[in-house]
C-alpha positions in Angstrom: 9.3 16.9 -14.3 8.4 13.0 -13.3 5.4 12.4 -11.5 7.9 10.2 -9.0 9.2 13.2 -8.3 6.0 15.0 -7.2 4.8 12.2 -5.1 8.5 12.4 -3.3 8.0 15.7 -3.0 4.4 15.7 -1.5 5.4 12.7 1.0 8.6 14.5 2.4 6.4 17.9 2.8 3.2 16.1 4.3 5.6 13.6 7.2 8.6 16.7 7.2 10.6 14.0 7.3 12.5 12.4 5.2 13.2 9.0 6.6 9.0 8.4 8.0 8.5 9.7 3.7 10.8 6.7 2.5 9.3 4.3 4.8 5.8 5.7 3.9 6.2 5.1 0.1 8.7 1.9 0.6 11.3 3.6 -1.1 15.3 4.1 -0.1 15.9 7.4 1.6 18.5 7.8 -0.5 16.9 7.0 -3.8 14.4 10.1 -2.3 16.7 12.3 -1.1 17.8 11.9 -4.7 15.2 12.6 -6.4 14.2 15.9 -4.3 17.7 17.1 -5.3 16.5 16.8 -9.2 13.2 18.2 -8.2 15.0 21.4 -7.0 17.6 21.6 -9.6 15.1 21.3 -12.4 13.0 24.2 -10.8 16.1 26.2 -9.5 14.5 26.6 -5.7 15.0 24.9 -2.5 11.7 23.2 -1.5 12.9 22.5 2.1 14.6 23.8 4.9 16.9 20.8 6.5 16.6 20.6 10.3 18.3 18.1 12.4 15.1 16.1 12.9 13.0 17.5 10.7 12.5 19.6 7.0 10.1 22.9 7.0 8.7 24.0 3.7 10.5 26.8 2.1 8.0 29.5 0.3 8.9 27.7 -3.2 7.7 24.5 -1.7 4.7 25.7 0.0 3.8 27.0 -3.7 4.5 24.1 -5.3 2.6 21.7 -2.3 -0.8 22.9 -3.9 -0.2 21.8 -8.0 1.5 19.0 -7.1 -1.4 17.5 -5.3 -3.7 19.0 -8.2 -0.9 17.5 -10.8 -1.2 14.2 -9.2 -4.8 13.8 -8.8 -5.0 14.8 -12.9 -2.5 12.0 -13.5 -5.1 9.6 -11.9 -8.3 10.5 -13.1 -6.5 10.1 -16.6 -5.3 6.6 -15.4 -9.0 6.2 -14.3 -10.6 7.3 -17.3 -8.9 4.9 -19.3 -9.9 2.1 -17.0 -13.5 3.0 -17.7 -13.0 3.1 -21.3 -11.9 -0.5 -20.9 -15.2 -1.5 -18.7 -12.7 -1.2 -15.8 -13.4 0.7 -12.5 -10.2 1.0 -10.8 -8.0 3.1 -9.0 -8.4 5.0 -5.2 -11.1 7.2 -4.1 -11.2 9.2 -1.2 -13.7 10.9 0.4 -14.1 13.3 3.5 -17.2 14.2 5.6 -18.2 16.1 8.6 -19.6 13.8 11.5 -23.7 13.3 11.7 -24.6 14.1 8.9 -27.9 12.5 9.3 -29.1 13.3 5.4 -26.5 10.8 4.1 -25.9 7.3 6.0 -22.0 6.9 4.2 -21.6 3.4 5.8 -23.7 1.5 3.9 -24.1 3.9 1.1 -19.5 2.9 0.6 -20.1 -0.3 1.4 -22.3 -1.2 -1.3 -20.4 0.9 -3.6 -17.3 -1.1 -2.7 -19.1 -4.1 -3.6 -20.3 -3.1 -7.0 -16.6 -1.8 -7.5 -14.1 -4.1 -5.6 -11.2 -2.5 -7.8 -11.7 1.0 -6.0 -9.6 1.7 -3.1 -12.1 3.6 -0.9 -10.7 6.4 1.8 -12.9 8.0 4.5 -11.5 10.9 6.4 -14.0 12.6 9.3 -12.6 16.2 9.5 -14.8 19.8 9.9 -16.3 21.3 6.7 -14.2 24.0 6.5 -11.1 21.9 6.2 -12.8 19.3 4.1 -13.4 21.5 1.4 -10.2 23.1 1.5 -8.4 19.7 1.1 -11.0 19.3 -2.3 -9.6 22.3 -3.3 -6.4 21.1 -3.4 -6.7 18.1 -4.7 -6.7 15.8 -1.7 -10.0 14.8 -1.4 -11.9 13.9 -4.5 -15.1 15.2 -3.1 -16.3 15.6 0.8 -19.9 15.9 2.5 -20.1 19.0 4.2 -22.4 21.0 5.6 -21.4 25.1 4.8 -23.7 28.3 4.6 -23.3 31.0 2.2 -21.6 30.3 -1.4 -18.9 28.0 -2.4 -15.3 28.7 -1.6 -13.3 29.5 -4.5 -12.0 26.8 -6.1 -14.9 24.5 -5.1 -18.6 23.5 -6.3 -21.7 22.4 -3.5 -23.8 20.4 -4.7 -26.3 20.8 -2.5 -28.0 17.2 -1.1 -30.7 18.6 1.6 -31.4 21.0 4.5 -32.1 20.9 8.1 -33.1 23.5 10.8 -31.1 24.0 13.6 -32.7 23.5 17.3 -31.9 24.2 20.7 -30.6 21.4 23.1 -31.2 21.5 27.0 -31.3 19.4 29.7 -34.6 18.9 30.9 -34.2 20.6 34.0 -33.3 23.9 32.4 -35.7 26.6 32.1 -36.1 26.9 28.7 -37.4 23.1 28.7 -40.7 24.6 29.5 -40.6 26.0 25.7 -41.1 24.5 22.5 -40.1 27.0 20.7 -37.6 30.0 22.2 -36.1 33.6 20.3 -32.5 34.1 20.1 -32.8 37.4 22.2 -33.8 34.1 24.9 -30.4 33.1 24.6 -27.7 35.6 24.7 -27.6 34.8 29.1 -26.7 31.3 28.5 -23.9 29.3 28.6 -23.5 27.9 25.4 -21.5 24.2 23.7 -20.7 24.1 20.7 -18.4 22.5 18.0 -15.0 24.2 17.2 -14.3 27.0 14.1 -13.9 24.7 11.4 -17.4 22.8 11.4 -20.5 24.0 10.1 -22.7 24.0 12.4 -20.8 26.0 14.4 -20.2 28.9 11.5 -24.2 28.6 11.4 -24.5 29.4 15.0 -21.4 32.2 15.2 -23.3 34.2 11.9 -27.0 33.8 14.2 -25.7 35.4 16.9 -23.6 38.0 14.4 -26.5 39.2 13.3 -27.8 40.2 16.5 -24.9 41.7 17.1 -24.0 40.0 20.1 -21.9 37.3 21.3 -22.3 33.9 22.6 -21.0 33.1 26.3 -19.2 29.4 24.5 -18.3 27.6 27.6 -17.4 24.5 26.1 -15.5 23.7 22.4 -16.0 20.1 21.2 -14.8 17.6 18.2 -17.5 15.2 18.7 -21.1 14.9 18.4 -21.3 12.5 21.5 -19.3 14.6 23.6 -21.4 17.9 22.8 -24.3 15.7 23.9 -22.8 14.4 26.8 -22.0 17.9 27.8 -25.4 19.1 27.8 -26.7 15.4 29.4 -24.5 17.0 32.2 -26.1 20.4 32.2 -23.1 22.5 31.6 -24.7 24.5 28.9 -27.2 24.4 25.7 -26.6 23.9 22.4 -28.0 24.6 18.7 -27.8 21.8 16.7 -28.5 20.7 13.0 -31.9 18.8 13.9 -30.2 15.0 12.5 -28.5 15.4 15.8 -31.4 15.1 18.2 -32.9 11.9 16.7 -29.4 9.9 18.0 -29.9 7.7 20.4 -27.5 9.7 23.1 -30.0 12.7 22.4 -32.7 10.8 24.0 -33.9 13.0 27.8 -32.8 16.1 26.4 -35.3 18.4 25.3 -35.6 20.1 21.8 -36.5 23.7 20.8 -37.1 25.7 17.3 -36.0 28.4 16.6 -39.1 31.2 16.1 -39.5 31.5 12.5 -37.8 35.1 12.8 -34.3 33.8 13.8 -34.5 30.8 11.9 -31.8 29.1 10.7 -30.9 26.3 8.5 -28.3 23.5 7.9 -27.2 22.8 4.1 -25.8 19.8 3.9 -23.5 19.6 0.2 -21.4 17.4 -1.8 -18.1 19.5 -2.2 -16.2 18.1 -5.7 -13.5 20.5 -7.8 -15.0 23.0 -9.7 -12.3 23.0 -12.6 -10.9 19.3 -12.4 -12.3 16.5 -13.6 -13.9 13.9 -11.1 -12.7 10.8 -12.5 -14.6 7.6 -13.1 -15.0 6.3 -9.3 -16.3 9.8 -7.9 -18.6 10.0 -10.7 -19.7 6.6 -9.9 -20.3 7.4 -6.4 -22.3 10.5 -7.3 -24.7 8.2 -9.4 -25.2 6.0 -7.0 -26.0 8.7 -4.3 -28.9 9.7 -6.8 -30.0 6.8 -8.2 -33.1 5.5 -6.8 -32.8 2.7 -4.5 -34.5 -0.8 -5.0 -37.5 -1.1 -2.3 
């Protein structure tokens, strides 16, 4: 099995199409129409389902999708690692994180990693937590920052980076402004805004409220921190919030709660990497310069 074959493979299944796949890796389309013809005489199986416009993952390919990103991610870490053995740092890295942070500033932390390693191709992806550490998981990502509660998905290792509280948000006009501090049993009337299922904060909040046993009147589903803030600007509903999010600038008028110590709850942000596969050189870099201490 060729590793040309595998990146066909992947291409064709991730643009389920075979003419935006050849134009995506520069290829001929027939030259990769080819080649997925070998791919699925060598393991006996149809990978795809032809459609007029399109091609649909059969179950063989949808099995295969998952080691051939692994497979491929293996074959450059071992291109990597002898790079490094040869003082060379080369090769793509690419990372994922949740917006907002706040514990981890990535521009300049990638920017001055680019610098001390021009030969590494860096890729950022912003997506929610939940999908970031899936896409480590199979190989797409070579680590993500991510902010999850309870333990690691299989598959996966946190390292764990720092934690925040989460706080309530509300406009200053609201009643619970008069409070610096409010109960979750204060809560369960209100309208509530909050980010969608696959981000952490909002897994946080949904397990909070889970174990009152009760659930949340969510008025409003957001991508964005900005918008979530806007939202509540507007009045439209409060939010709880990993506490990195009410030091932004747009946070400024709205007022901030804690949570009474009883109903606390925290934030962990986490470095999610592979738990069986290697790193490679340029993630390891990045992890060493994530903990090495910074000049003054």
């Amino acid at each position: 099995m060729e590793l040309r074959h595998l990146e066909y493979f992947v291409a064709v299944a991730e643009e389920r199409h075979f003419t935006r796949a050849a134009e995506r890796l520069r290829v001929a389309q027939s030259g990769l129409s080819a080649s997925i013809r070998a791919l699925e005489r060598e393991l006996d199986a149809e990978l795809f389902v032809r459609h007029t416009r399109r091609v649909d993952l059969t179950d063989a390919g949808r099995a295969l999708l998952g080691e051939a990103h692994r497979t491929l991610a293996s074959a450059a870490a071992a291109r990597d690692a002898v790079d490094a053995v040869r003082g060379l740092l080369r090769g793509s890295l690419t990372v994922g994180s949740e917006q907002c942070l706040g514990v981890i500033d990535l521009p300049p932390v990638l920017a001055g990693f680019r610098r001390a390693h021009p030969g590494v191709e860096i890729r950022l992806r912003y997506a929610g937590s939940g999908h970031l550490v899936e896409e480590v998981r199979l190989g797409r990502l070579n680590l993500g920052f991510v902010a999850l509660p309870g333990p690691a998905p299989d598959g996966v290792r946190l390292l764990p980076v720092a934690t925040e509280e989460m706080v309530l948000l509300c406009h200053p006009s609201h009643a619970l402004a008069a409070f610096s501090s409010v109960k979750i049993a204060d809560l369960l009337d209100e309208d509530f805004i909050d980010f969608s299922a696959d981000w952490g904060a909002r897994r946080i909040n949904d397990q909070v409220f889970a174990r009152h046993d009760t659930v949340r009147r969510l008025c409003v589903e957001v991508n964005d921190v900005h918008t979530l803030l806007d939202f509540v600007h507007q009045g439209l509903g409060v939010a709880l919030v990993p506490a990195p999010v009410t030091r932004k600038p747009h946070a400024a008028g709205l007022h901030v709660a804690a949570l009474e110590a009883a109903d606390a709850a925290s934030w962990p942000v986490s470095i999610a990497v592979p738990a069986a596969a290697p790193l490679g050189p340029a993630a390891e870099a990045l992890l060493t310069s994530l903990t090495s201490p910074r000049p003054r």
